[in-house]
VMD Tcl script that draws the C-alpha trace (Angstrom):
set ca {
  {-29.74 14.93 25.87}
  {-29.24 11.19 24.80}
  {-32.33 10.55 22.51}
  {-31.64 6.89 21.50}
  {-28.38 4.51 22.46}
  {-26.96 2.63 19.73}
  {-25.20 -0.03 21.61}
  {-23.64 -0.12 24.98}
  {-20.24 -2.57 24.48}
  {-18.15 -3.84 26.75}
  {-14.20 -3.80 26.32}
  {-13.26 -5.45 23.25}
  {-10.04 -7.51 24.78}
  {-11.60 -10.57 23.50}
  {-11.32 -10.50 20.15}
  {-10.38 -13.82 18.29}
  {-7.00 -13.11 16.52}
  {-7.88 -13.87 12.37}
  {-7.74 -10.76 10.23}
  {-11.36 -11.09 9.58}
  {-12.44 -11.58 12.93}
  {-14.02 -8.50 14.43}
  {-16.33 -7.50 17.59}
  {-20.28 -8.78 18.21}
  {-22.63 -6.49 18.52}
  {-22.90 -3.04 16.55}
  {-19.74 -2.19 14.57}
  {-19.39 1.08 11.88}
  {-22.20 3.07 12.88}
  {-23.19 5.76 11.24}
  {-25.42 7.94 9.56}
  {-27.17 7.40 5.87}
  {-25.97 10.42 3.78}
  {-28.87 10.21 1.11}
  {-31.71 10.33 4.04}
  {-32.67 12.55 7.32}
  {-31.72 11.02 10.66}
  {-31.30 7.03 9.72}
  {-28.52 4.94 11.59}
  {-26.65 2.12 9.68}
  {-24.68 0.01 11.15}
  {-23.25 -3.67 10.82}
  {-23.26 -6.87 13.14}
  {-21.96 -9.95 12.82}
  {-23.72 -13.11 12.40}
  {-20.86 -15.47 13.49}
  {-19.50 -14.21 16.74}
  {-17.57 -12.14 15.21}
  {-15.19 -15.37 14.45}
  {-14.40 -16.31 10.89}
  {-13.42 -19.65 11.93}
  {-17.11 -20.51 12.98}
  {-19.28 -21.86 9.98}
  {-21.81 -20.07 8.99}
  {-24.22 -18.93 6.15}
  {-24.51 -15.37 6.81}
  {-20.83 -13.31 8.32}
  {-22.54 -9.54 8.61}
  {-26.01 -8.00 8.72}
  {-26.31 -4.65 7.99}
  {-29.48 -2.66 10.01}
  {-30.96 0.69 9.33}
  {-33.19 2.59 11.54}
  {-35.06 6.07 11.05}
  {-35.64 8.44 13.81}
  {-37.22 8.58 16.16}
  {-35.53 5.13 16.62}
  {-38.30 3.52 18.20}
  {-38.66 0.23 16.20}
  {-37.52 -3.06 15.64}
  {-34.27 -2.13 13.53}
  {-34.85 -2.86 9.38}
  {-32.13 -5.63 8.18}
  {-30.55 -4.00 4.79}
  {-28.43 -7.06 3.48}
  {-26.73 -10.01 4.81}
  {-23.27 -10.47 3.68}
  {-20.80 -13.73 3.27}
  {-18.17 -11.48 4.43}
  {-17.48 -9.00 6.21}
  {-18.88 -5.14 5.39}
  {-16.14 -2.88 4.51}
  {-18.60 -0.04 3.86}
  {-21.75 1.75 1.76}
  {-21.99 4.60 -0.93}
  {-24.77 6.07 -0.78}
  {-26.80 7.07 -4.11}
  {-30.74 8.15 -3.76}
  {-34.08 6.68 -2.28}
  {-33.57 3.16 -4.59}
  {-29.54 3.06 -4.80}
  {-26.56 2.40 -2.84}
  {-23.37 0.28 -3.36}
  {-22.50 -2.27 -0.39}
  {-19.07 -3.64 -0.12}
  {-18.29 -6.51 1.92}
  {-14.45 -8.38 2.05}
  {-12.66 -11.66 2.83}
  {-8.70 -11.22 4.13}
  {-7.83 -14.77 3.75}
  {-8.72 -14.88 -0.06}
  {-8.56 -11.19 -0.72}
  {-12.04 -11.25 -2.32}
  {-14.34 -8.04 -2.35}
  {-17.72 -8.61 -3.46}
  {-19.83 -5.55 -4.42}
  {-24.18 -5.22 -4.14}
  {-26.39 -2.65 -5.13}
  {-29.28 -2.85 -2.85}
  {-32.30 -0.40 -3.03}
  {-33.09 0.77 0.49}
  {-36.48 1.68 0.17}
  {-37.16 -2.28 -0.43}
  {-34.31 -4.00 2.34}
  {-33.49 -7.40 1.36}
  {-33.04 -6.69 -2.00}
  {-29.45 -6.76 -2.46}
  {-27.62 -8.46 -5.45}
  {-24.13 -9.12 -6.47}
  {-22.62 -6.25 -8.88}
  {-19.35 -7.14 -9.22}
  {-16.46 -9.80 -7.66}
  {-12.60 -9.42 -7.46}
  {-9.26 -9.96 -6.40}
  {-8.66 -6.91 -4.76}
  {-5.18 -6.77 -4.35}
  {-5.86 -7.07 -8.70}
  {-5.02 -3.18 -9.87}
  {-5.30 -3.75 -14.14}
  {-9.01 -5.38 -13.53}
  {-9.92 -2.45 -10.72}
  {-13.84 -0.86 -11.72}
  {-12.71 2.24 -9.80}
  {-14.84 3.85 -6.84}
  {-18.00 6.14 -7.05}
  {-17.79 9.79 -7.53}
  {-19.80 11.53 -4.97}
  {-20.53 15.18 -4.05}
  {-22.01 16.41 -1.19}
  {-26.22 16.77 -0.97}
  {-28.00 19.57 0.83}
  {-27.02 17.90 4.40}
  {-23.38 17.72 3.17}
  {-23.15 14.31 3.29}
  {-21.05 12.85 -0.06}
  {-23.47 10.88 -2.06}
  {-23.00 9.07 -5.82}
  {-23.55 10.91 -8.21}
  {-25.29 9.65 -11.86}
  {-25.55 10.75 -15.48}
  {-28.62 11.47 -16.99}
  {-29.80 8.01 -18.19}
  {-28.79 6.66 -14.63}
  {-25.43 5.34 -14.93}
  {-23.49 5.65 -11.55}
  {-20.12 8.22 -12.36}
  {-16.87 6.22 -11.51}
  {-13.07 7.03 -11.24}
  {-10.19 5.08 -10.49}
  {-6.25 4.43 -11.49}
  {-6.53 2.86 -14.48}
  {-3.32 0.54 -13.57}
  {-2.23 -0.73 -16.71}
  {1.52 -2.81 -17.53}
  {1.96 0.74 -19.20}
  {1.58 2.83 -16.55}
  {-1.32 4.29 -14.29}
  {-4.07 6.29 -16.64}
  {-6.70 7.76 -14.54}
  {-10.22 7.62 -16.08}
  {-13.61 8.90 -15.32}
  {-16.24 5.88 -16.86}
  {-20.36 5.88 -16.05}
  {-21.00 2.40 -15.03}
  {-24.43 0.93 -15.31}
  {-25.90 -0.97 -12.20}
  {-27.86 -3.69 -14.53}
  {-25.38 -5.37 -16.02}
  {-22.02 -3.89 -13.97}
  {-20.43 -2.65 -17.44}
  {-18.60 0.02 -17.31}
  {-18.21 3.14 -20.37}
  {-15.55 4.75 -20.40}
  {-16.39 9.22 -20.69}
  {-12.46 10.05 -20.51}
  {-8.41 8.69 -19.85}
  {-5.58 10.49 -18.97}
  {-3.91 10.97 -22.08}
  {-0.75 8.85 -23.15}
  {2.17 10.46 -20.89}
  {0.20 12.44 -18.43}
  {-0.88 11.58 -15.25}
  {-4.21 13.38 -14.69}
  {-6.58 13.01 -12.10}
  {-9.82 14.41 -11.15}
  {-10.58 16.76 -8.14}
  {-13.78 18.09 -9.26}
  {-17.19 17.65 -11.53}
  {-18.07 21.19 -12.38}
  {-21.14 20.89 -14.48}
  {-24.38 18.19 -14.30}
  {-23.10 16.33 -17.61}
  {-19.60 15.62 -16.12}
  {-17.76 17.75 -19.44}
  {-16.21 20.02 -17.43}
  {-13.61 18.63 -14.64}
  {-11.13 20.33 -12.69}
  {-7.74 17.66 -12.73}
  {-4.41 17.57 -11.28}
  {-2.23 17.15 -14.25}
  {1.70 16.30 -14.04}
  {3.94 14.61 -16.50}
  {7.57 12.72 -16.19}
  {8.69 16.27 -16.52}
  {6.00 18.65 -15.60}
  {5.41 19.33 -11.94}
  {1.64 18.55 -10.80}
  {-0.78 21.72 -11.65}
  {-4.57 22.46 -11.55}
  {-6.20 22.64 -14.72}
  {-9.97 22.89 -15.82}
  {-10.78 20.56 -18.87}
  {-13.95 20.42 -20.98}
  {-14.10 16.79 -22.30}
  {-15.78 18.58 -25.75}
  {-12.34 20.75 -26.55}
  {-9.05 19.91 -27.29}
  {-6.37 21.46 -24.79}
  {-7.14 22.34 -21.19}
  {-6.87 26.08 -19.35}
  {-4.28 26.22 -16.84}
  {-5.25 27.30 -13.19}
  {-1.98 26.99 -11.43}
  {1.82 27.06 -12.81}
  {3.85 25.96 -9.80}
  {7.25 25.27 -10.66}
  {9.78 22.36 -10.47}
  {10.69 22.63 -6.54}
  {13.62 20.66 -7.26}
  {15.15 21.32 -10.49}
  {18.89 20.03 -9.24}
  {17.45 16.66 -9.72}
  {15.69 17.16 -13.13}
  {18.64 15.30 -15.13}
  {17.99 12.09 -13.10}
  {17.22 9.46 -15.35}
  {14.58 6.07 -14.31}
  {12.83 3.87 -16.01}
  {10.91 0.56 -14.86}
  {13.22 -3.10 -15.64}
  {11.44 -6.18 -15.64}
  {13.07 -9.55 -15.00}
  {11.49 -13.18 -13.85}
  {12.18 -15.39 -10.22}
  {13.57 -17.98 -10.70}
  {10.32 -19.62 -10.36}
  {8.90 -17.73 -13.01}
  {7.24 -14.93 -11.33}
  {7.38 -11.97 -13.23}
  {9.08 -8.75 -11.14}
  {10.11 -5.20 -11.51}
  {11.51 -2.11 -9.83}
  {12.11 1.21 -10.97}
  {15.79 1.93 -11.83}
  {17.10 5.49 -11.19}
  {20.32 7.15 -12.86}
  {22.25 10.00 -11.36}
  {22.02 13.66 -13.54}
  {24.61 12.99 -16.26}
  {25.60 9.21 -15.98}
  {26.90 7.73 -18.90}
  {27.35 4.02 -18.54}
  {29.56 3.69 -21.48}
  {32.22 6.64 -20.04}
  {31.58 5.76 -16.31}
  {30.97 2.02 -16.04}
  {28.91 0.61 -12.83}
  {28.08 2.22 -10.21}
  {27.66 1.55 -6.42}
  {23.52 0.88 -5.87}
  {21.10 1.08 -3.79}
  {17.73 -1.13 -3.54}
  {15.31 -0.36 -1.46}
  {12.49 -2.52 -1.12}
  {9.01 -3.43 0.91}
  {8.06 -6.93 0.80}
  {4.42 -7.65 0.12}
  {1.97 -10.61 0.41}
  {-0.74 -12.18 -2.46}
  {-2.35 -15.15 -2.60}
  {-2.23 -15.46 -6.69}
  {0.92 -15.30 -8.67}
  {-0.85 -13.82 -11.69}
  {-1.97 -10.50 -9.48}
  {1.38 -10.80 -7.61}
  {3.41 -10.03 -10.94}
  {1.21 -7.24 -12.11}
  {3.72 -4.47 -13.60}
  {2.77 -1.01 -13.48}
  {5.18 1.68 -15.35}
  {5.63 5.25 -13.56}
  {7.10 7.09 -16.54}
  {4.29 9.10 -16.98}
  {4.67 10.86 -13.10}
  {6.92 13.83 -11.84}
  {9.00 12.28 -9.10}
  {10.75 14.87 -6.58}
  {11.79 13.25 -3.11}
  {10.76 14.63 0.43}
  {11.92 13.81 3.86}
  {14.40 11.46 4.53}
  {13.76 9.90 0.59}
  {16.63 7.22 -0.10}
  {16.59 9.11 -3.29}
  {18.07 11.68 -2.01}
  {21.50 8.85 -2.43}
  {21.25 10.04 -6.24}
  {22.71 13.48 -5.85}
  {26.07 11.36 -4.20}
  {26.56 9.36 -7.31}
  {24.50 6.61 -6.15}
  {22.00 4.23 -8.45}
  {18.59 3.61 -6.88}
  {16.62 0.27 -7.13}
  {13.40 1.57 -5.96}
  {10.20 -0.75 -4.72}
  {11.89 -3.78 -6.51}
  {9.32 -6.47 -6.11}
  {9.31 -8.65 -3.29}
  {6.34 -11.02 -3.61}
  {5.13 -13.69 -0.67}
  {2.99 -15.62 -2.14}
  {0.92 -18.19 -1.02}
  {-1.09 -19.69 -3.63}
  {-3.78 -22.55 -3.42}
  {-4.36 -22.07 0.04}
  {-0.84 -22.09 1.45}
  {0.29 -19.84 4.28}
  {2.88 -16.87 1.96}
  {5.50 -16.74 5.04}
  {6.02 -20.41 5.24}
  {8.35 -19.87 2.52}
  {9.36 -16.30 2.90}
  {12.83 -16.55 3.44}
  {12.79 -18.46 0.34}
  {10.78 -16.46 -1.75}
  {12.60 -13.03 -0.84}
  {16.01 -14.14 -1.34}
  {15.25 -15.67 -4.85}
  {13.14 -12.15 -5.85}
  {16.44 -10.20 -4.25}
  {18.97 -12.62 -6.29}
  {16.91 -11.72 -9.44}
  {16.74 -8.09 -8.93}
  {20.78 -8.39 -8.32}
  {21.36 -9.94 -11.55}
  {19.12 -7.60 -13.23}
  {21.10 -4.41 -11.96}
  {24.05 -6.22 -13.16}
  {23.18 -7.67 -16.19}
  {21.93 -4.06 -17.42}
  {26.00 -3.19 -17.03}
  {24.95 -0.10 -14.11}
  {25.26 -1.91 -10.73}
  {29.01 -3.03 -9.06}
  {27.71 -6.64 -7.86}
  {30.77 -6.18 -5.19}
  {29.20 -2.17 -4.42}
  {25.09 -3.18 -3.95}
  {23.25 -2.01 -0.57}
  {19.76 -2.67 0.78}
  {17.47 -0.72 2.63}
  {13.82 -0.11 3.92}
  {11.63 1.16 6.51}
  {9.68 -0.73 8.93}
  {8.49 -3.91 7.10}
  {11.48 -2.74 4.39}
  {14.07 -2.94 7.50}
  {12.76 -6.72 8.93}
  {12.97 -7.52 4.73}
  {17.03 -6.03 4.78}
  {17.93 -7.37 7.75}
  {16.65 -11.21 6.88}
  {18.78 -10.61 3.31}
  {21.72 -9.54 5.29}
  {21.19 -13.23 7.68}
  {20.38 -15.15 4.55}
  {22.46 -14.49 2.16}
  {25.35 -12.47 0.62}
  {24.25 -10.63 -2.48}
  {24.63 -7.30 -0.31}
  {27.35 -4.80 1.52}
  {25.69 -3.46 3.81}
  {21.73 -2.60 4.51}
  {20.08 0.00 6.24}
  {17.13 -1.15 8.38}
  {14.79 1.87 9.65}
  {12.24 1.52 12.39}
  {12.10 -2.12 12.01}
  {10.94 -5.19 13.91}
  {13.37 -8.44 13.98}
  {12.16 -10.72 16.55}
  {8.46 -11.69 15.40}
  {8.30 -13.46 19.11}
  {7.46 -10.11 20.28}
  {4.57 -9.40 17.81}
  {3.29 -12.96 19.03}
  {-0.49 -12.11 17.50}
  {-0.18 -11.73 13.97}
  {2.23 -9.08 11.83}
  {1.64 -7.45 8.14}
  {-0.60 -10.15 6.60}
  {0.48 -12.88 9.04}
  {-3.00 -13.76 10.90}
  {-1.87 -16.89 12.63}
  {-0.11 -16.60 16.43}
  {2.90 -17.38 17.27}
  {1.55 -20.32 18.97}
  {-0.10 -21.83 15.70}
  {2.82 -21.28 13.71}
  {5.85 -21.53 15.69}
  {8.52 -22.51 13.28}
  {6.93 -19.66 10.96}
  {7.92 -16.93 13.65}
  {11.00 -18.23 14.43}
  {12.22 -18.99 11.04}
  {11.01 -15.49 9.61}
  {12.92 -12.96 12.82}
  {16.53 -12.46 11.73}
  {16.57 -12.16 15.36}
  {17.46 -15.76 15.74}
  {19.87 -15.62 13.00}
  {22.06 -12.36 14.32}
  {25.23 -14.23 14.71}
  {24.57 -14.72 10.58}
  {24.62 -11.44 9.73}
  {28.17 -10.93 8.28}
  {27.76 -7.52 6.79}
  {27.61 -3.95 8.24}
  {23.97 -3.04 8.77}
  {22.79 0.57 9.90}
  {19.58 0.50 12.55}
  {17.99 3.66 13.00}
  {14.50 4.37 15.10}
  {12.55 6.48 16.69}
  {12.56 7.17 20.31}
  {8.52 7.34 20.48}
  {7.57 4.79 17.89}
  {3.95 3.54 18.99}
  {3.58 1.73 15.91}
  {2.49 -1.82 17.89}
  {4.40 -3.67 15.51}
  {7.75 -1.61 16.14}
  {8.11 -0.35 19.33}
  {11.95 0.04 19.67}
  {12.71 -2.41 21.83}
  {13.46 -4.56 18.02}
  {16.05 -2.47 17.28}
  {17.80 -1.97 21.28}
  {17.76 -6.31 21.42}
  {18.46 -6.61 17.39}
  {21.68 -4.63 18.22}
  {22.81 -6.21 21.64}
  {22.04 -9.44 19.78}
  {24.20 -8.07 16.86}
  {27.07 -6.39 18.95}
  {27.39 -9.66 21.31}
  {28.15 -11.35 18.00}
  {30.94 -9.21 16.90}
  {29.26 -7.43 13.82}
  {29.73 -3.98 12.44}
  {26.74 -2.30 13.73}
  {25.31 1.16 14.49}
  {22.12 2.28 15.98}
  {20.71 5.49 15.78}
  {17.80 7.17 17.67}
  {16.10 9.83 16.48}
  {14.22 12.44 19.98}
  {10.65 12.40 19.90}
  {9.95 10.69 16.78}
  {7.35 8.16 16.14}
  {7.31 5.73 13.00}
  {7.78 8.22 10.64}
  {10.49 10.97 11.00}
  {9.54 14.86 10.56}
  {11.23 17.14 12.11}
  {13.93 18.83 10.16}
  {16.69 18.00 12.54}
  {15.65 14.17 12.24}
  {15.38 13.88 8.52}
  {18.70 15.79 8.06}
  {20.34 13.68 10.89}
  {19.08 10.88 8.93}
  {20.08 11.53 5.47}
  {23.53 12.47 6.58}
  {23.66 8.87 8.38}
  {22.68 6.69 5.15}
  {24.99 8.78 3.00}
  {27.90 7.92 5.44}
  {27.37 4.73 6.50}
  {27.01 4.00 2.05}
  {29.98 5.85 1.52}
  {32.52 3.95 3.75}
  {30.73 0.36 3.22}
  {29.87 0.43 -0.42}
  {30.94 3.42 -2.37}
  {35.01 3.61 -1.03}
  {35.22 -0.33 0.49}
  {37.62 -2.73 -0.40}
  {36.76 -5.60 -2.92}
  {35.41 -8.61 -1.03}
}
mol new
graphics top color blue
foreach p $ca { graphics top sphere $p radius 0.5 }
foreach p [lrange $ca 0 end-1] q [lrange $ca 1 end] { graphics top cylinder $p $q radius 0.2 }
display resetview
């Protein structure tokens, strides 16, 4: 039987279309872990529209069964709530975020005195070296995942520990007072160690996932007090065909001075003194930030096992191909400047410096260089292949390349097509198909309901691309969605790339 209605909303189609707009009336409703039977939930205090001045953007309510009373106002937020951790009767972490700035501001508020909220912490947080990590919490006697503390009352945190280095996973008791954070243990220097469990009240004893550049990932139970950990697992390599494949992470600068890097893989028993250059692949996924400094933060992956799955593009190494992988592509728009209004500017000059770092290092062809990506990776190849000519060929899975038809906003673009014509236009390589001068390979799913990629952008892409007399193909993959799983697609797939590479890059004729 219905005992109490929350909220009784009518169809949200009216929505206004900025990333931090939302609904009015009750949003995330739920239930608070760390008491019996009280609803939390969050409403906002602007419309719901972020372009509408005002003090206060969210409220967050609480109310106790039997949910007869005026509902109890928790804390008011500038920004919008992106969610609570519960702790006990006087402690819980609030988060609340802004898109356009990327700020996330974090409150510990007692709930047994509402109102009381103040400001832990502030950040960037897109900002991974300066990242406080996120409570550890374990289930109370409902089951409900609650912080958990040490004995002087210190809230238990983990996170990734980004450093330029690499990423060191640590376990660090932060206190609530002053936000300052202590750390109890790090992954050790060339392991990659994180925890899945707390086994004991004084967090000394913690089950991890352990792997190394070499070691494949296993479970091992480690007692902070003693020296080596005791193995519960010993899974093998599941791939030890590729365990002479060399990488390592290359940095170079933009020509604007924006630091980037990518991770360069080597095929098993390359020698670039006996075998010269070889014919590379990059593949890439453009990203947006709205500072430079966070936008050029380096993180090393030395320290991690890497095996591929699926339909990997690293896979390519095991035909004699070099891999460029996740080279950066930064959008940035700093000082309050919209990041795509110079997109095509910014990714060709991070693509012309990740060219000339490939082929500076004396490993990369410049005439025998591909690119590639999936979904926003794909719209990111096929604008390189309209814009410039540092590249063969490209490879451009489950894509979208005419923004026109994603008129209400797309990846971190919150403006319509309407407010920022030119932007749209200027950004689909739709509009520039009878530039593309180099073979590109378009492959898709038949039932992609991603809304951004239904594949309609590749069918027009390639009638827009075939009426202009380029090399094209286009693939479609039965059944699949946005990603590709069954064995007979990722097989299919694999065996298309490694063609398509072989006859455009690896065997073509100089330029």
């Amino acid at each position: 039987r219905v005992v109490h209605r929350v909220a009784d909303l009518p169809l949200r189609d009216n929505i206004p279309t900025p990333f931090d707009a939302t609904a009015p009336g009750p949003r995330s409703v739920g239930w608070r872990a760390d008491a019996p039977a009280t609803l939390v939930w969050a409403e906002a205090q602007d419309g719901g529209d972020p372009r509408t001045p005002a003090e206060v953007r969210d409220r967050v309510f609480m109310l106790a069964a039997p949910f007869n009373t005026t509902p109890t106002p928790l804390i008011d937020l500038k920004e919008r709530y992106s969610g609570i951790t519960w702790g006990d009767e006087d402690t819980a972490l609030v988060y609340s975020r802004w898109f356009n700035n990327r700020h996330e501001t974090r409150f510990v508020v007692d709930p047994s005195n509402p109102g009381s909220g103040r400001v832990l912490l502030e950040r960037n947080y897109q900002d991974r070296y300066n990242d406080p990590g996120r409570p550890v919490t374990e289930p109370n006697a409902a089951g409900y995942p609650v912080a958990r503390f040490t004995a002087d009352g210190r809230m238990l945190m983990t996170g990734d520990g980004a450093t330029r280095e690499g990423e060191y996973p640590f376990l660090a008791a932060m206190d609530l007072t002053t936000g300052e954070s202590e750390r109890l243990w790090t992954s050790a220097t060339g392991d990659y160690e994180t925890i899945v469990g707390i086994l004991d009240d004084e967090a000394r004893r913690l089950v991890t996932r352990r792997e190394t550049r070499n070691d494949p990932p296993n479970l091992y139970v480690r007692n902070l007090d003693a020296q080596a950990p005791d193995a519960l697992t010993q899974f093998p390599d599941p791939a030890p065909q590729l365990a002479g494949v060399t990488r390592q992470l290359i940095t170079y600068t933009r020509a604007d001075g924006v630091p980037l890097s990518g991770t360069l893989y080597l095929p098993a028993g390359y020698d670039k003194d006996r075998d010269g250059p070889l014919p590379l692949v990059m593949w890439a996924y453009p990203a947006e930030f709205t500072d430079a400094a966070v936008a050029g933060q380096v993180v090393d992956t030395a320290n991690r096992f890497v095996r591929p799955g699926g339909s990997s593009h690293l896979f390519l190494l095991t035909q004699g191909y070099a891999v460029l992988d996740d080279p950066s592509m930064p959008i940035i728009g700093a000082d309050g400047a919209e990041p795509n209004d110079t997109y095509i500017e910014q990714l060709r000059a991070s693509a012309e410096a990740a060219v000339e770092a490939v082929v500076g290092m004396g490993v990369a062809d410049r005439d025998r260089i591909a690119v590639g990506g999936h979904s926003y990776g794909a719209f990111m190849t096929a604008n390189l292949l309209a814009h410039t000519d540092l590249f063969r060929t490209g490879i451009a899975r489950s894509g979208a390349y005419n923004r026109t038809l994603t008129p209400f906003g797309f990846q971190a673009e919150q403006r319509t097509y309407w407010e920022a014509t030119d932007t749209y236009t200027e950004m689909s390589p739709f509009t520039y198909a009878n530039r593309v001068n180099e073979p590109i390979l378009l492959i898709h799913g038949e039932a992609d309901d991603n809304s951004g990629t239904f594949p309609v952008q590749s069918e027009r892409f390639y009638a827009a691309l075939k009426g202009h007399g380029a090399t094209v193909r286009y693939v479609v993959l039965p059944l699949e969605a946005h990603g590709y799983r069954a064995r007979e697609s990722v097989g299919h797939t694999l065996w298309e790339m490694t063609r398509w590479l072989d006859e455009y890059v690896k065997n073509a004729p100089a330029r």
